[in-house]
C-alpha positions as CSV (number, residue, x, y, z in Angstrom):
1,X,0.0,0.0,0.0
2,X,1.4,3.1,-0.8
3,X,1.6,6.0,1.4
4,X,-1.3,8.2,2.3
5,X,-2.1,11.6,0.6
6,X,-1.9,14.7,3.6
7,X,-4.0,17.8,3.1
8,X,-3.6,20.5,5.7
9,X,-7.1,22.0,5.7
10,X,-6.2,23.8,9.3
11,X,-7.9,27.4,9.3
12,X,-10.4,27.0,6.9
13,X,-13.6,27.5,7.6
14,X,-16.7,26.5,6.6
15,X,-17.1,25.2,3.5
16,X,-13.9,25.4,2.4
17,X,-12.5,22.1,4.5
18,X,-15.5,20.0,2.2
19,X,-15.0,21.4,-1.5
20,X,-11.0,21.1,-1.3
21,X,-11.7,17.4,0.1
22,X,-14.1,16.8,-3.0
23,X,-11.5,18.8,-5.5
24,X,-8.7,16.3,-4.0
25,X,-10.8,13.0,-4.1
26,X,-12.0,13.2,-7.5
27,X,-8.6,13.8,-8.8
28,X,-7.6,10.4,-6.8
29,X,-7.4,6.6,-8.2
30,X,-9.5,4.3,-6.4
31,X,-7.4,2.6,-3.3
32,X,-5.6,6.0,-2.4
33,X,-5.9,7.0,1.3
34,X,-6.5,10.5,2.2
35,X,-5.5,12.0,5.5
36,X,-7.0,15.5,6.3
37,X,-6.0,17.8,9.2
38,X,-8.6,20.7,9.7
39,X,-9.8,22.7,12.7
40,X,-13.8,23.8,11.6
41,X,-16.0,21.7,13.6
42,X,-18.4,21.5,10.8
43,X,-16.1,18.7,8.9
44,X,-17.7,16.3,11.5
45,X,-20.4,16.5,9.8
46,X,-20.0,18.0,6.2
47,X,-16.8,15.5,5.1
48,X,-18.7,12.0,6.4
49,X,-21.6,13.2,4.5
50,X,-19.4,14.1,1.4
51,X,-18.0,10.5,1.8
52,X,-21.6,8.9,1.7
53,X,-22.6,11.1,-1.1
54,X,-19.5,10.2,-3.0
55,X,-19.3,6.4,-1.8
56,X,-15.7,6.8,-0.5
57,X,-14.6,5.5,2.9
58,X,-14.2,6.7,6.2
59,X,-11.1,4.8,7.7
60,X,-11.0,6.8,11.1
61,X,-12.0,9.9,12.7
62,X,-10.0,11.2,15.2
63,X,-9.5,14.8,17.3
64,X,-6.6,16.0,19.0
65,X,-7.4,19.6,21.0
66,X,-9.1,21.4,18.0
67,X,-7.3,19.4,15.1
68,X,-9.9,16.9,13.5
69,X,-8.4,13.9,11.8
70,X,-10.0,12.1,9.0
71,X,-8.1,8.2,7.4
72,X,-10.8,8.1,3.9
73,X,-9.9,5.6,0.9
74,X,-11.0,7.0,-2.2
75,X,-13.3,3.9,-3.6
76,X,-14.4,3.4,-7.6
């Protein structure tokens, strides 16, 4: 497996952190991990919904102070 894709979305608010993730995933081949770093609280939300809308996969969700963490593998 080769090694994960990191996009620093820290700072961004709002929707920003969601329509660079879509930009970035749709310009992925299926198998590629993702790892995004951001720090608006709405990415909860907004980028596991992206994921269900776009059928890609959530590998792990994670926070560390205000830093959310998100493992996705870009599907077909």
């Amino acid at each position: 497996m080769s090694d994960p894709i990191e996009l620093d979305l820290r700072g961004l608010k709002c929707p920003l952190p969601v329509l660079r993730t879509r930009k970035v995933l749709r310009g992925l081949t299926p198998g590629t991990r993702l790892v995004i770093a951001c720090t608006d609280p709405m990415a909860a939300i907004d980028i596991p919904n992206l994921l269900r809308e776009e059928g890609d996969s959530l590998i792990a969700q994670e926070r560390d102070g205000a830093t959310l963490r998100f493992v996705i593998r870009r599907n077909g």
